[in-house]
N, C-alpha and C positions, 0 to 999 in steps of 0.2 A: 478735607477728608475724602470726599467724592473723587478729587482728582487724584489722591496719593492711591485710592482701592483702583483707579481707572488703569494707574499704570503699574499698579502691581497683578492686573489680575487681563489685561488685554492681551490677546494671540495675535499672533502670525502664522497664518495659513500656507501649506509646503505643499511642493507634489515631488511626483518622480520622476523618472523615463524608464522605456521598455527598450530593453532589447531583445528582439525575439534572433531566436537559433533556429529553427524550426522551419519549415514550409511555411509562409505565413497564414495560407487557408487555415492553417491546423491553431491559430491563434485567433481569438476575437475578444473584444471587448463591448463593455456596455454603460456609456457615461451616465455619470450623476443626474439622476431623473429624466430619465430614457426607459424605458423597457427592451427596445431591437437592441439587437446585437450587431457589431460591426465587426468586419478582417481590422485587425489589430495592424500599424504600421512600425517599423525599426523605428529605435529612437524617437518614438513617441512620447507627449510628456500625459502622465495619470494624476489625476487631482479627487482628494477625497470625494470618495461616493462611488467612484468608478467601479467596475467591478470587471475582471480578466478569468476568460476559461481555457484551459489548454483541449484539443479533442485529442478523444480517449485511444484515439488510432495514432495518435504521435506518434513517434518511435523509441526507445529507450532512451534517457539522457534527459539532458536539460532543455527543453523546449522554449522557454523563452526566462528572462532573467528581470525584473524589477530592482532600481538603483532608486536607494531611496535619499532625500535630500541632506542624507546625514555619512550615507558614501554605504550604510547597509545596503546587503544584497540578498534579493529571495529569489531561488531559484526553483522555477514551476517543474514538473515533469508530467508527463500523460494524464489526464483525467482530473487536472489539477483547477480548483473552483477558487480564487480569491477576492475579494471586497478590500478596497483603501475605504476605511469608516474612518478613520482620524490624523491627521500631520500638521501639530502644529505646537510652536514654542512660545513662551512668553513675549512679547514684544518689545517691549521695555526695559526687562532685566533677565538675567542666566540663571531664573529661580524652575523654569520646568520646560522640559521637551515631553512633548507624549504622543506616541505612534501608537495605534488600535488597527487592528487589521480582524474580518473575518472569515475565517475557511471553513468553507463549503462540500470540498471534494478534495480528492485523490493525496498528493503528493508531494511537500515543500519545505526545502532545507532552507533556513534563516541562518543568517553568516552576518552578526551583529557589530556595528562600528564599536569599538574599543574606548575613547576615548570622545567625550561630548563636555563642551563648556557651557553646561549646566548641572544644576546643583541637586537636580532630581531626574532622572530618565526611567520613562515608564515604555514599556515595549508591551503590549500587549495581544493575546490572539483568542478571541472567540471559535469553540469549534461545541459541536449537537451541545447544549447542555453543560457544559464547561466552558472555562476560560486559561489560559497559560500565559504566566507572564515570564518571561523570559529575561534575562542578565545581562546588560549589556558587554561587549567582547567575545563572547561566546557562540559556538556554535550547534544546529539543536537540527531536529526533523519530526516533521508532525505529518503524519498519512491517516486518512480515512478509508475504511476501510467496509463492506456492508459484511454483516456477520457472519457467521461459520452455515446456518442452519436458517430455511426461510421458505414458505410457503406462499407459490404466486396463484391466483385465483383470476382467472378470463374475465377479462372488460371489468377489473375492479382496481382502483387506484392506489393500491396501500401503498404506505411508506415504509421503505425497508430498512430497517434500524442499520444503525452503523456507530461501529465500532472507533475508537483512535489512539492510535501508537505514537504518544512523544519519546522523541530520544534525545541524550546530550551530548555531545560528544566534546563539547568543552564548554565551562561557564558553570549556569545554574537553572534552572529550570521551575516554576512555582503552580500548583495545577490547582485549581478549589471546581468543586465541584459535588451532587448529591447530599452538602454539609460534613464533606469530606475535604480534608487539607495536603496534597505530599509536594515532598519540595526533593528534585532530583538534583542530583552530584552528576561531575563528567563521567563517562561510562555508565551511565542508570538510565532507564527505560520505564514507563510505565506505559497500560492498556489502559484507558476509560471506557468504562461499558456502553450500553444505549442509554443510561439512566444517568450518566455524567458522572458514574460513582469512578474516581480514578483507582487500581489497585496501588500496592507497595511497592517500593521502587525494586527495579530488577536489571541482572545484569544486561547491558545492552549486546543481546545476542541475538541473531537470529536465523530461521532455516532458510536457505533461497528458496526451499521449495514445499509450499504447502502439507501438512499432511501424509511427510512420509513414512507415518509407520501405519496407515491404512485403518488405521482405527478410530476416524470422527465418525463413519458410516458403515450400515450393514452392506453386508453384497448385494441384499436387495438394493437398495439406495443408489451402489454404485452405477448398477445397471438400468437404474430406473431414467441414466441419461440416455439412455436412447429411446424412449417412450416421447415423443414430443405431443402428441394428441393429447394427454392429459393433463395439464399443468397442476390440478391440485398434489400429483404424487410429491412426497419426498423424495429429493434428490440431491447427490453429492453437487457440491460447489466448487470441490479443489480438484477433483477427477473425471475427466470425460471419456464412457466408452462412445465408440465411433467408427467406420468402416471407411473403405477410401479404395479405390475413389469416388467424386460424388458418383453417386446413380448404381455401385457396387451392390449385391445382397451382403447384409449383414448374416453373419455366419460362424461370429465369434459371440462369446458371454467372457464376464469379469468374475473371476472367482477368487476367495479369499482362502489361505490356508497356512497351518506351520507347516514350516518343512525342514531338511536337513542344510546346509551350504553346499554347493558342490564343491567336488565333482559327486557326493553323497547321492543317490536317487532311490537309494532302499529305504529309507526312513528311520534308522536303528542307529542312530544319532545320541550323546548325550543330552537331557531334557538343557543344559543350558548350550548346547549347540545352535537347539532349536532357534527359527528366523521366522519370523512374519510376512509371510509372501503374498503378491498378490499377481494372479497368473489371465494374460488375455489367451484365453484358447480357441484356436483356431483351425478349420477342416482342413486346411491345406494351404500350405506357404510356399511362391515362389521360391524354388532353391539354385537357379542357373546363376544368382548373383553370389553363394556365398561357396565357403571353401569346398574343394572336390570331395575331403572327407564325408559331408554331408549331405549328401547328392541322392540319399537314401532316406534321408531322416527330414521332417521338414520340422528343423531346426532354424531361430532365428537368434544370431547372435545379439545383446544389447547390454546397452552399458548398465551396469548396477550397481549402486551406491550402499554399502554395508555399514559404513559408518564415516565419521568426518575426514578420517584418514585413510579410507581403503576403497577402492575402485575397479571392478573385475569385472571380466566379460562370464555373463552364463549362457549354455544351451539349455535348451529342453525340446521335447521333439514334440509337435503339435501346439505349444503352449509358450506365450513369449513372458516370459518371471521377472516381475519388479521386486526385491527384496529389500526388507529392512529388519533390523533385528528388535527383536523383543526385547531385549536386554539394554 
């Protein structure tokens, strides 16, 4: 009886290898019961415990890729924090494979092997307060993310909550978390908040760019990023005002307002015309770089995004217009 449970229930322990893409400085790792951190090396092999950080200055893309012993592949990006906690299958028989990974930080897409001759495959992924189990075949992305809104305090160590975005883009997805349960389809997305409570599943959509219709933050807020002396203020996270070059006076403010679309600048617009603008105003704009027409007006030309499908250049004279529509 002792030897029939011996080999029904004994592992084999797996690792992986790394392939980094990246500059390797920009890669390090931290082996199983270590604390320092090492430069990570190409085609390194990683054995549970290990733990891989990508630094946050990477550059866009895939900074380094983890090949796991079953031919999965996770691919890191910027600011990306991962732990190997588990790799290992039954030894004896094709009754279980079980991989547990935890993230920690940033950014990483799982690109699941399809086919495994075992009779249970469990894929698992620890993130703040939840866990995701993921489908084998399938592919999915989980970023961390710190929240919309946060206040830092001088020489005090808080922990800044953070947010995580699973997506699926094929397979299946399974999230438990706060005593909450959702199970995501290809194309479905859910947010987990700080409290591990995951929402309902949602289309997997999303903005490339933070907060463009300017309304997580008042205009105090906006401009309160150029205040660096007082850390307690509220201040915007997705928008930074800023002058330039270094050592420049600051001379501009961030101001919020409806306005018409141009080329409109009288205001006397239909109310659903109206657009949500948000204008950096400025005392005076080099004008020798732009068109002769405006050699009078210190006008800056800049791209602005109306909606998903429409793209147009606006002036304004003194004042450079980010707009997004209300609507």
């Amino acid at each position: 009886m002792l030897f029939r449970d011996y080999r029904l229930n004994a592992t084999l322990q797996h690792q992986a290898v790394l392939i980094v893409r990246a500059p390797e400085e920009w890669v390090t790792w931290r082996r199983t019961g270590r604390t320092t951190y090492e430069r990570a090396r190409n085609e390194q092999t990683l054995a549970p415990g290990d733990r891989l950080r990508i630094a946050s200055s990477a550059g866009y893309g895939q900074a380094a890729t983890i090949v796991l012993f079953d031919q999965s592949a996770l691919d890191l990006w910027a600011g990306a924090d991962l732990e190997l906690r588990q790799m290992e299958t039954t030894r004896w028989s094709n009754r279980a494979q079980v991989i547990q990974l935890q993230q920690n930080d940033g950014y990483v897409r799982y690109d699941l092997q399809s086919s495994t001759p075992y009779e249970q495959t469990i894929f698992r992924v620890a993130v703040p307060n939840a866990t995701v189990e993921l489908a084998p075949g399938g592919s999915y992305s989980i970023a961390l993310m710190p929240g919309e809104r946060r206040v830092l305090f001088p020489n005090d160590n808080i922990r800044i909550e953070t947010i995580v975005d699973v997506a699926v883009r094929s397979g299946m997805a399974r999230i438990q978390g706060g005593g909450e349960t959702v199970v995501l389809q290809a194309g479905e997305r859910s947010v987990i908040d700080p409290a591990g409570i995951p929402s309902a599943a949602l289309p997997a959509l999303w903005n490339l760019i933070k907060d463009t219709n300017f309304n997580q933050y008042s205009e105090e807020e906006y401009n309160n990023t150029t205040i660096t002396d007082q850390p307690m203020l509220i201040r915007s996270n997705t928008w930074q005002v800023y002058s330039g070059p270094p050592g420049a006076d600051a001379t501009g403010f961030f101001k919020l307002a409806n306005t018409c679309p141009p080329p409109q600048i009288t205001g006397n617009c239909a109310p659903e015309e109206l657009e949500h603008a948000a204008w950096l105003c400025v005392v005076a704009v080099r004008s020798k770089a732009l068109p002769q027409v405006f050699d009078r007006c210190s006008a800056t030309p800049i791209l602005v995004l109306t909606s998903p499908s429409t793209v147009r250049w606006s002036f304004r004279c003194g004042c450079v217009s980010i707009i997004s529509r209300l609507h």
